[in-house]
Structures are given as structure tokens and as C-alpha cells.
N, C-alpha and C positions, 0 to 999 in steps of 0.2 A: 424460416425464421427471419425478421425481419431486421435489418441492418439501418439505422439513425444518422445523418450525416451528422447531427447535431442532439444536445439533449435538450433543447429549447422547443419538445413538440410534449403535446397533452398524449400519444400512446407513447414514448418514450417512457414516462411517468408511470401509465398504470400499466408496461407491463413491468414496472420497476417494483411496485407495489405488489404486482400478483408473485412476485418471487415469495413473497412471505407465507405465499401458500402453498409453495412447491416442495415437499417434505426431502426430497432428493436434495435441491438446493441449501436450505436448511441445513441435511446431516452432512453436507457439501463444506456450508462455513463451521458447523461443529468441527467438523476434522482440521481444517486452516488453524483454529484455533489453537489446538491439539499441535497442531505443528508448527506456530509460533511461541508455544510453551517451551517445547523442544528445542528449536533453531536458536532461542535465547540461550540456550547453554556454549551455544559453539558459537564463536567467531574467527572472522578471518583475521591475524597477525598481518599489519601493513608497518611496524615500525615500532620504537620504543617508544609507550605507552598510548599505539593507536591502535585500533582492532573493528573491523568493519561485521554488524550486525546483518544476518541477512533473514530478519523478519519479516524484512519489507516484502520478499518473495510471495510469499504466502498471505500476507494483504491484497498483495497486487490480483494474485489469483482468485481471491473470493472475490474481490471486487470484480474482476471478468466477470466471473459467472455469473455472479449475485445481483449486480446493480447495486447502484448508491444506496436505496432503502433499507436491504438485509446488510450492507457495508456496513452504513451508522450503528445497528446493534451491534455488529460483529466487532467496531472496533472499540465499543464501550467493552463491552462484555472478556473482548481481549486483553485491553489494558488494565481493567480491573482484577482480574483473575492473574494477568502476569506479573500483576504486582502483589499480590498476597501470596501466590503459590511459587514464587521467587525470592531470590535471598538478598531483596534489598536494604538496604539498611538504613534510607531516609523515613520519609513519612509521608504517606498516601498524601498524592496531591490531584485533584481530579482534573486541574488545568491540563497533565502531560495527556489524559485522557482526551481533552477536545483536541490536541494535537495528533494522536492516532487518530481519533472519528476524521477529523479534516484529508489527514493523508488518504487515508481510505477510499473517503467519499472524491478524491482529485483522480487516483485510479478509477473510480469506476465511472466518471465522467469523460475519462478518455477509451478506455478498452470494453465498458459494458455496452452489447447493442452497438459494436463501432467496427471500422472496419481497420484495425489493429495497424500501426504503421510504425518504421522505425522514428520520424520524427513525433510522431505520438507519444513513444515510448518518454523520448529524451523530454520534451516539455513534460507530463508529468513529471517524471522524477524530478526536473529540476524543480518545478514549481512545489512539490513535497518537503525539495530540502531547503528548499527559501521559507516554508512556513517550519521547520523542524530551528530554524537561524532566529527567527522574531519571535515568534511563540515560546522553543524552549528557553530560550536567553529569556525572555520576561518571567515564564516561570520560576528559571532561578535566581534570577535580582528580587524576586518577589521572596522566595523561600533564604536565601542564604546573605551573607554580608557584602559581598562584592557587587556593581554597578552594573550596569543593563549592558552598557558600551564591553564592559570585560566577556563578559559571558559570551556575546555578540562577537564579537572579534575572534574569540576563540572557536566556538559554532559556525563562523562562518568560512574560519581557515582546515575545518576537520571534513565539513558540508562539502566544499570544493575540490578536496582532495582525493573524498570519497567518489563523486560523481560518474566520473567517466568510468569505473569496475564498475557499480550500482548500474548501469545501462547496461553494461553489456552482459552480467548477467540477468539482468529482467530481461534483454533482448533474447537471451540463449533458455531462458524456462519458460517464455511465452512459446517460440517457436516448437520447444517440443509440447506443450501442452495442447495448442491453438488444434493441429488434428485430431487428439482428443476429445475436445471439448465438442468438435463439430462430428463424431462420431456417436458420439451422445448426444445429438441434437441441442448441445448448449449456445453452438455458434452454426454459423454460414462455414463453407470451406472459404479461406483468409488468404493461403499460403502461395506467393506463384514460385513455383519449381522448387518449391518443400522450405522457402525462404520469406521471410518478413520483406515485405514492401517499403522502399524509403517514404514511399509518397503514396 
């Protein structure tokens, strides 16, 4: 299987593309799904009234496997569904939607076709939670009565805070999956001495 140093190549793309016809892959992000239904139940307690989501997991992983292409459905389709079959109590807004497709599609630009690295790891997520600080703060200046700057300020002091647990455990469920994934022939073997690469 072939490995990308970059996604700026024309077979990058179409085998990003042929993922959509891999039924394996497919029932691959069906399941993420399923398990970001789930994982939205439970959060981590970091403090009085902070609690860290770890849906992101499970994005991160379809986007491995999947590529950017089945990514973008998988994170419409997830957001969509985790907000109807969830107990939310605003009102469907499909902005938060291009903000999971975006996240999605940032994973699978770094881990899909790549050769997995822990500075890999750390720029997506941060780059995730810089688009989770603009996006969802305009989303809710757009939806509720308080100003962009509020939302923003708050989003950007919870994003921050989160960060560094957010890596290390996307560091800690890539590292045990990554052998997986290349015993199924989804990846190359990644790992030198059963361990994620800085560089």
C-alpha cells in the first residue's frame, strides 16, 4: 500500500475516491459512527462545569482509514444523526455540521495514506481546535445573543486547555490501532519499536 508524503498528488485523490467503493471501509465508518453516537454519552470530568468529549477519537480513525472523501460523508452524516438521536435541546444548525466535515477532513489529510507521526498528530488537533474556536463561536454569535469576541474567548480558553490530554490520547488509540490497521492491509507497518515516530 502506498504511503503519500503529501496530499497534493492526483493518486492520493483517486485512491481517496476508490475508498467509496470499498464496502469494508464503508461498514468501517458505519461503525465510527455508531461509536461516536456512543462516546457522546460519556465525557471526561476535567473541572467544575468542563468535560472533555472524546468523539474526536473515532473521527480521527475513520478518517485513517477512510480518507478525506468517505471522511466528508461520514462527518455530515455523523453530525446529523448525533444531533437528532441526541438529547439536544437547541435547534439543528448545519453550520456545527461543516465544522465536524472540516475537522474530519484535517485528520484524514494528515493520517490517511501518511506515514503517521507524533508531530502529525499534534498539528492536526491543534489545527481542529483552532477551526472548533472560529467556526463554533460564529456559529453561536450567529444562533444566540452574545457577541463573536465572547463565544471566542471562551472557546478559545476551553480549546487550550483541552489540548494537550486531546494528543495524548489520539497519540495513545492511534499507536494501538496503527498494527491493526496494517494487518488488514489498511496501512503500511508505521511503528518503530511498537512506538509512534516524532518525526
Amino acid at each position: 500500500m502506498k504511503l503519500y508524503r503529501t496530499p497534493f498528488s492526483r493518486g492520493y485523490w483517486r485512491d481517496a475516491v476508490g475508498e467509496l467503493k470499498d464496502l469494508r471501509k464503508l461498514t468501517f465508518a458505519a461503525l465510527m459512527i455508531a461509536a461516536c453516537l456512543i462516546l457522546a454519552k460519556f465525557k471526561i470530568p476535567l473541572g467544575e462545569g468542563l468535560s472533555l468529549s472524546v468523539t474526536f477519537l473515532a473521527r480521527a480513525l475513520c478518517a485513517a482509514v477512510c480518507g478525506p472523501v468517505v471522511s466528508i460523508v461520514f462527518g455530515a452524516a455523523e453530525d446529523t444523526l448525533g444531533f437528532f438521536l441526541g438529547s439536544s435541546n437547541g435547534p439543528y444548525f448545519p453550520g456545527y455540521m461543516i465544522t465536524t466535515v472540516s475537522g474530519c477532513l484535517v485528520y484524514a489529510l494528515f493520517f490517511y495514506r501518511a506515514r503517521v507521526t507524533i508531530w502529525r498528530i499534534i498539528l492536526a488537533k491543534l489545527i481542529t481546535n483552532i477551526q472548533n474556536v472560529f467556526l463554533g463561536s460564529l456559529w453561536s454569535a450567529m444562533l444566540y445573543s452574545k457577541g463573536y469576541i465572547y463565544y471566542m474567548t471562551t472557546s478559545a480558553w476551553k480549546n487550550a486547555l483541552y489540548l494537550p490530554l486531546q494528543i495524548l490520547l489520539l497519540v495513545w488509540i492511534l499507536q494501538a490501532v496503527l498494527p491493526m490497521m496494517h494487518r488488514m492491509h489498511w496501512s503500511p507497518c508505521q511503528l518503530e519499536g511498537e512506538r509512534i515516530p516524532w518525526r
